[in-house]
N, C-alpha and C positions, 0 to 999 in steps of 0.2 A: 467815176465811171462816165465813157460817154458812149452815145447810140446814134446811130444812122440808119435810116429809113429809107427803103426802095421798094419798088415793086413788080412782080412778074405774074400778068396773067393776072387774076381778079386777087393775088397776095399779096398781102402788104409785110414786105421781110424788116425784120427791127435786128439790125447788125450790132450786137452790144460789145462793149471795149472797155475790160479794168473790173476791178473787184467790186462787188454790189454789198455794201457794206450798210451800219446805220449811219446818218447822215453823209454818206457818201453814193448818191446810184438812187437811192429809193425814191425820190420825188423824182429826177429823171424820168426815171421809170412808170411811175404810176403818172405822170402828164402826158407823158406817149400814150399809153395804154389808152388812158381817159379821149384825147386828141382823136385816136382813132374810134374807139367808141361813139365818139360823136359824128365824126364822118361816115359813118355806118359800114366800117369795115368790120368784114366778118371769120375776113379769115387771116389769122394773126399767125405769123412765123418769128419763133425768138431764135436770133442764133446767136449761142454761147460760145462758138471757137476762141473767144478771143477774154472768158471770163474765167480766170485764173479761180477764184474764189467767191463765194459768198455767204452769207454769215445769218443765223437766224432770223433776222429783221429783214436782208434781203430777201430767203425763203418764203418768208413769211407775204412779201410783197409782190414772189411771182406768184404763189398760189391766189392772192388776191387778185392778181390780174387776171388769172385763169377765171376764177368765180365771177366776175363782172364780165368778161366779156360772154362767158356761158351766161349771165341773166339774159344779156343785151341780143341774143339769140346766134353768137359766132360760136368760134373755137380757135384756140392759141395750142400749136403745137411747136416741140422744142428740136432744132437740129443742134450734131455737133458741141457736146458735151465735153467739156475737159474732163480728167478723169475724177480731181477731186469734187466738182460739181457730182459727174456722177454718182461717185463714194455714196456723199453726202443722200442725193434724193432714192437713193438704195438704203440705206440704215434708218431714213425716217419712213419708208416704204410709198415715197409720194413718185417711185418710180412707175407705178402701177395705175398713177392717174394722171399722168402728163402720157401725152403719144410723143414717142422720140423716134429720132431718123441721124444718122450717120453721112447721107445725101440728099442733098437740097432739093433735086429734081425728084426723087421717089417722094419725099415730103408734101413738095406742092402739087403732084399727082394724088396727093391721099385725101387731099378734099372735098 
């Protein structure tokens, strides 16, 4: 997996790329998270367009990021869901605790 980082307006967008797998993605991932945690960013945008798959350990490690940056007093919302991404946070019902957005501009409006 790799990720690229931009910003618009006070968001910091995490553009992820490739399967978020175990040992493939997850430290990536939770270094970014962590990276911007400590830069005190608070408003965190993941966008999935480009993430084919991910696999429990991945799941496991977005909701992780969710819960740390809600300690750290932000919020991470998700655009741009592939479908089996979305399958997936539908059948474990974690669709109902991520705010998801389809467009980027209504997303970084919802903050």
């Amino acid at each position: 997996m790799k990720l690229s980082r931009r910003k618009t307006n006070d968001v910091a967008i995490v553009d992820l790329s490739g399967k978020i797998l175990i040992g493939d993605g997850i430290d990536i991932l939770r270094d970014e998270i962590n990276a911007l945690i400590e830069a005190k960013e608070t408003k965190i945008l993941l966008n999935f367009a480009k993430v084919p798959y991910l696999d429990s350990t991945g799941l496991g490690e977005v909701v992780r990021s969710y819960t740390s940056v809600k300690k750290s007093g932000g919020s991470i919302k998700i655009i741009n869901l592939t479908q089996k991404v979305e399958d997936l946070l539908s059948v474990t019902k974690l669709i109902t605790v991520f705010e998801t957005f389809e467009d980027e501009d209504k997303a970084i409006a919802s903050f």
